[in-house]
C-alpha positions in Angstrom: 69.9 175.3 -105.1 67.1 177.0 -104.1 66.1 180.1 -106.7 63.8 183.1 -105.5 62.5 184.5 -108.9 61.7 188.3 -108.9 59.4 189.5 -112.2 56.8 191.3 -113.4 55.6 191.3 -116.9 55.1 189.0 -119.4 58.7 188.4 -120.5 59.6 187.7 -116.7 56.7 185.0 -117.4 58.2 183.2 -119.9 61.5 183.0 -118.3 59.9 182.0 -115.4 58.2 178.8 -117.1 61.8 177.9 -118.9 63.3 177.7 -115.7 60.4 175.6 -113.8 60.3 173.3 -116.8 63.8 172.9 -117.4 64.0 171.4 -113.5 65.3 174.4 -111.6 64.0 174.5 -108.2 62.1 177.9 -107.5 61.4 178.5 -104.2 58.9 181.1 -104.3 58.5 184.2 -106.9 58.1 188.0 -106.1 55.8 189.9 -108.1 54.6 193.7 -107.8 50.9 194.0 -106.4 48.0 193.9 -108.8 47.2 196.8 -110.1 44.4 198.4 -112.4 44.3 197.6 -115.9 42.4 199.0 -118.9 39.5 201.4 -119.3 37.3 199.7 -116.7 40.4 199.9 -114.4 40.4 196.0 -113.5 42.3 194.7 -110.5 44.8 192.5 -112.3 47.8 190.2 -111.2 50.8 190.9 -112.8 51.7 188.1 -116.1 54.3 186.8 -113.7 52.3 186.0 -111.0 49.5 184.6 -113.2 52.1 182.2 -114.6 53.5 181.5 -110.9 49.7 180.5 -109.6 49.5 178.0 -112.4 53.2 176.5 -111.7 52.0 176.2 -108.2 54.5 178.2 -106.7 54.3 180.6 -104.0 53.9 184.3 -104.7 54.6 187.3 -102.9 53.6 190.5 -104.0 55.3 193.3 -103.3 56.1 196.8 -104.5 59.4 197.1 -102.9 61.2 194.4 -100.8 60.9 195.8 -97.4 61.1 194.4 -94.2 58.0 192.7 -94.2 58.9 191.4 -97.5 62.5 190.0 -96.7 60.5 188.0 -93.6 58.7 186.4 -96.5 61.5 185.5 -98.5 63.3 184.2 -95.5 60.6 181.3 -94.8 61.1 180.2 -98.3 65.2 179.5 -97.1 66.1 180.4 -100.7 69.8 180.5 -101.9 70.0 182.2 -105.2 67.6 185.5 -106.9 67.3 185.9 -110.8 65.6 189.4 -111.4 63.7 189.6 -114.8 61.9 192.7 -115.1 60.8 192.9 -111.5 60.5 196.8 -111.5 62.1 198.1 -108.1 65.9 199.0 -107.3 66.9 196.6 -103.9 68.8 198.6 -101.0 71.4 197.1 -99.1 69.6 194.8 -96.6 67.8 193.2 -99.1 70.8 192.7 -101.5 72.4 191.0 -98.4 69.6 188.9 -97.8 69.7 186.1 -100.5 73.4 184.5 -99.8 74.4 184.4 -103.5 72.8 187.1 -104.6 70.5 188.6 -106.7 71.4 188.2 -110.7 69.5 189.9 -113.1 68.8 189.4 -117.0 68.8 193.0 -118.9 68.1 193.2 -122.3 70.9 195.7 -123.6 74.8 195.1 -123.3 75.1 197.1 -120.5 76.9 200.1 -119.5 74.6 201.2 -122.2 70.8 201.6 -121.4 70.6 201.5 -117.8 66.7 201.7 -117.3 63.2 200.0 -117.8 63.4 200.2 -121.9 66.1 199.5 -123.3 65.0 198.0 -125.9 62.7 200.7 -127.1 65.8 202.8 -126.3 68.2 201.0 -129.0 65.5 201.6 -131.6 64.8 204.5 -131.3 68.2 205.3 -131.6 68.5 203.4 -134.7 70.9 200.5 -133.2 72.6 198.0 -135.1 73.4 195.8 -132.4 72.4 195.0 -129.2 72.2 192.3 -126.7 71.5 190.5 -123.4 73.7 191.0 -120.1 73.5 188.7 -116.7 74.8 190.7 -114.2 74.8 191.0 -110.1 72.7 193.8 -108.6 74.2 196.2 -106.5 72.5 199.1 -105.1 72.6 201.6 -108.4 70.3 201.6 -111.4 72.0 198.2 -113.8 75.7 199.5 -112.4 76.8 195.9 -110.9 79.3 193.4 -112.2 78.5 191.2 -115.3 79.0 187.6 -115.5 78.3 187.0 -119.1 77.1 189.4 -121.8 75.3 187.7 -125.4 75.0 190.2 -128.6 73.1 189.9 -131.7 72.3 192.0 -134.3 68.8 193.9 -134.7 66.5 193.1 -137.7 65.5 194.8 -140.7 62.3 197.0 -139.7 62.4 194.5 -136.2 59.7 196.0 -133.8 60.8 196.3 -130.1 58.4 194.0 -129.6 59.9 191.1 -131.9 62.8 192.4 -130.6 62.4 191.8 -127.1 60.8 188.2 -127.9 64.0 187.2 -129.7 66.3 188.7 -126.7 64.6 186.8 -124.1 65.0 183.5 -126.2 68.6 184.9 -125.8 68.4 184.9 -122.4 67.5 181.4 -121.8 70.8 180.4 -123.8 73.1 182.7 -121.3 71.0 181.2 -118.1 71.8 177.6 -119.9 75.4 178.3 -118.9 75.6 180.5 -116.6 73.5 178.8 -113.8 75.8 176.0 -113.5 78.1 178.6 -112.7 76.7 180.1 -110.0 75.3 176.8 -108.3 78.9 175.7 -108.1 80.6 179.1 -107.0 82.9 178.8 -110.5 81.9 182.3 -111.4 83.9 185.3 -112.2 82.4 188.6 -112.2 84.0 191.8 -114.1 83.3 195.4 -113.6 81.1 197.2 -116.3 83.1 199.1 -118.8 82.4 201.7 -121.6 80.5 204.5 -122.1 77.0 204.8 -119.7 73.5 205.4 -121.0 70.1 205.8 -119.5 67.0 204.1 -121.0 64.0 206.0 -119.9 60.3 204.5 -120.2 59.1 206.4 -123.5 55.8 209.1 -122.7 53.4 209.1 -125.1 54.8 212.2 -126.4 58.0 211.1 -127.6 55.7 208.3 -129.7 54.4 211.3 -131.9 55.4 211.8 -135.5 56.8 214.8 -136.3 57.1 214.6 -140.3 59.3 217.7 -140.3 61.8 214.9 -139.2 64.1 212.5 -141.5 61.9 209.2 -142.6 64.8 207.3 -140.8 63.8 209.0 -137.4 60.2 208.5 -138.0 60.8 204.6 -138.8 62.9 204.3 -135.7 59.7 205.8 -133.8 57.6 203.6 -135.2 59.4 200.2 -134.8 60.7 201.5 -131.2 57.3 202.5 -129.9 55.4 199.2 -130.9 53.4 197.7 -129.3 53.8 199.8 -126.3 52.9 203.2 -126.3 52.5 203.5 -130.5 53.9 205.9 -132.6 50.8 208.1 -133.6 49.9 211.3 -135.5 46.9 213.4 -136.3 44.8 213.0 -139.3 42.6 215.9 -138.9 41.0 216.3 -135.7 41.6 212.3 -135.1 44.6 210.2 -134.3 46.0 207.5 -136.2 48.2 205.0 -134.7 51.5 204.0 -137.0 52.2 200.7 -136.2 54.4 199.8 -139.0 56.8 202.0 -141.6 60.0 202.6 -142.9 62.2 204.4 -144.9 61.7 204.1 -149.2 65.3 205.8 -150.5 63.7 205.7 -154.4 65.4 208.8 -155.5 62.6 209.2 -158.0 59.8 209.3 -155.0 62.0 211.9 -153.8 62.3 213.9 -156.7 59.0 213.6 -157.8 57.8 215.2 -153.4 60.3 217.6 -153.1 57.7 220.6 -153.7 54.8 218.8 -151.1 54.8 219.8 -147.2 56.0 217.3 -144.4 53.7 214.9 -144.0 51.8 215.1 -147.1 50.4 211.6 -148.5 50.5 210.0 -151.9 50.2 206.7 -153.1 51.8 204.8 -156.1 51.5 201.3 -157.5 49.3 200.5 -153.9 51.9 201.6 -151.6 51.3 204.9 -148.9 53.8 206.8 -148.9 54.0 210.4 -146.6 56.6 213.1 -147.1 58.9 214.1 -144.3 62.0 216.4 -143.7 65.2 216.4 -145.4 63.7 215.5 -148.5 62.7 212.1 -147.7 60.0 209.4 -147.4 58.1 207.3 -145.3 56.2 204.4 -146.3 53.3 203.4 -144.3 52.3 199.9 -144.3 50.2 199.2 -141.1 47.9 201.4 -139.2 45.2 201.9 -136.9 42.3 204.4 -137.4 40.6 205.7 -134.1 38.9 203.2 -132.4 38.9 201.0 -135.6 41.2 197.7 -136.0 44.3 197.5 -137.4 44.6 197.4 -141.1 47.0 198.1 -144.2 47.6 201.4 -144.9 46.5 200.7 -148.5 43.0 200.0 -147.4 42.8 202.7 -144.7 44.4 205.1 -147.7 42.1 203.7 -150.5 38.9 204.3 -147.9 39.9 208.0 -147.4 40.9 209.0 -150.8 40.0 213.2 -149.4 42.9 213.1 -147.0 45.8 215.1 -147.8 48.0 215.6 -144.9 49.2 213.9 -141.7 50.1 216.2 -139.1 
């Protein structure tokens, strides 16, 4: 059967490779259009159509699949579309113009998280579980029926970064069965069910520490928000990037904070620690100065002995 693949970033990649190298026939692969990346605002193809160009496959870029862009498709004769990550919601026509339909792989056990982050979404709602959910696009934001659904539980202090690379292992587990499935029509689909949620892409906003809030809030910022945007905060007049932190629940560190301001810093036996609200504590153990590199928060603490306060 003839597969269209439809992706954008580097997770679609990777999927993208699995599939072409475990003997799946892709027709051609839809990208969005390069677009400009970094300070110097670089023209740059997308991580799925770099991967496509050394596969050898055909690529057509697109923003949304328009008319022009369902002529392309329908030179390529394709049977079958998997969606990873491609970034734009498919009307009617186009939904109607692969004959099997279009099948995408979301990372959340959907109804919940509808959106482009979901992952980031689960952290930062401090999650427990979450998953990985192969279902057929209709025209609504992630509402079509679901043909297999995978859970797994989220990690101790798991970034949405590791977090995402272990879901789209996941992913290649469900496709394992499920494609057999839909080559030989022995699917069954079922309607969505539960309570609904949205997953917004996080602003930079959201990413900022507020240390009037519970450690536990902060260290879900922190692990939902990396690598992409960063939690950050102010240290003085410059900001610091977070990268990694959580929660310390010593009753003694608590007791011994309880008259300092949020987001006041200390250190004991080597470890940064910053006071927050509802009498509790963050540790800090990774993060990045202002246009400096990454570093422990020991050694960034240690080389600025005068600071006080994180704001």
């Amino acid at each position: 059967m003839r597969i269209l693949f439809a992706g954008t970033p580097e997770v679609s990649a990777t999927i993208l490779e699995w599939l072409v190298k475990s003997g799946h026939e892709i027709a051609c692969v839809l990208t969005r259009t390069d677009s400009l990346v970094g300070r110097k605002r670089i023209l740059t193809p997308s991580a799925t159509a770099i991967k496509a160009e050394e596969l050898g496959l055909p690529i057509i870029k697109a923003n949304r699949v328009d008319d022009g862009t369902l002529s392309q498709i329908a030179s390529f004769n394709v049977d079958l579309a998997i969606v990873v990550a491609y970034g734009s919601i498919l009307n009617q026509q186009a939904l109607e113009a692969v004959p099997n339909g279009w099948f995408n792989i979301h990372f959340s056990l959907l109804p919940k998280y509808r959106g482009a982050a979901p992952v980031q979404r689960a952290l930062l709602n401090g999650d427990k579980e979450t998953g990985v959910t192969i279902f057929k696009l209709d025209a609504g934001m992630d509402t079509g029926p679901v043909l297999s659904s995978l859970s797994t539980s989220i990690g101790f202090n798991e970034s949405s970064g590791e977090l995402l690379a272990r879901l789209t292992e996941l992913s290649k587990s469900l496709l394992s069965e499920a494609l057999p499935q839909l080559y030989s029509g022995t699917f069954n689909l079922h309607e969505q069910s539960g309570e609904s949620s949205s997953a917004p892409k996080p602003t930079r906003e959201e990413a900022r520490l507020d240390f009037n809030q519970p450690a536990s809030t902060l260290e879900n910022i922190v692990r939902g928000m990396n690598p992409e945007p960063m939690a950050w905060c102010m240290v003085g007049d410059e900001v610091l990037r977070v990268l990694s932190a959580v929660e310390n629940r010593s009753a003694s560190l608590v007791a011994g904070s309880a008259s300092a301001s949020p987001g006041s810093l200390f250190s004991v036996e080597g470890k940064v620690f910053s006071v927050c609200g509802h009498d509790s504590i963050l540790e800090l153990i990774e993060v990045q100065p202002s246009s400096k590199r990454a570093m422990p928060a020991r050694d960034w603490f240690n080389g600025n002995r005068f600071l006080e306060r994180l704001t």
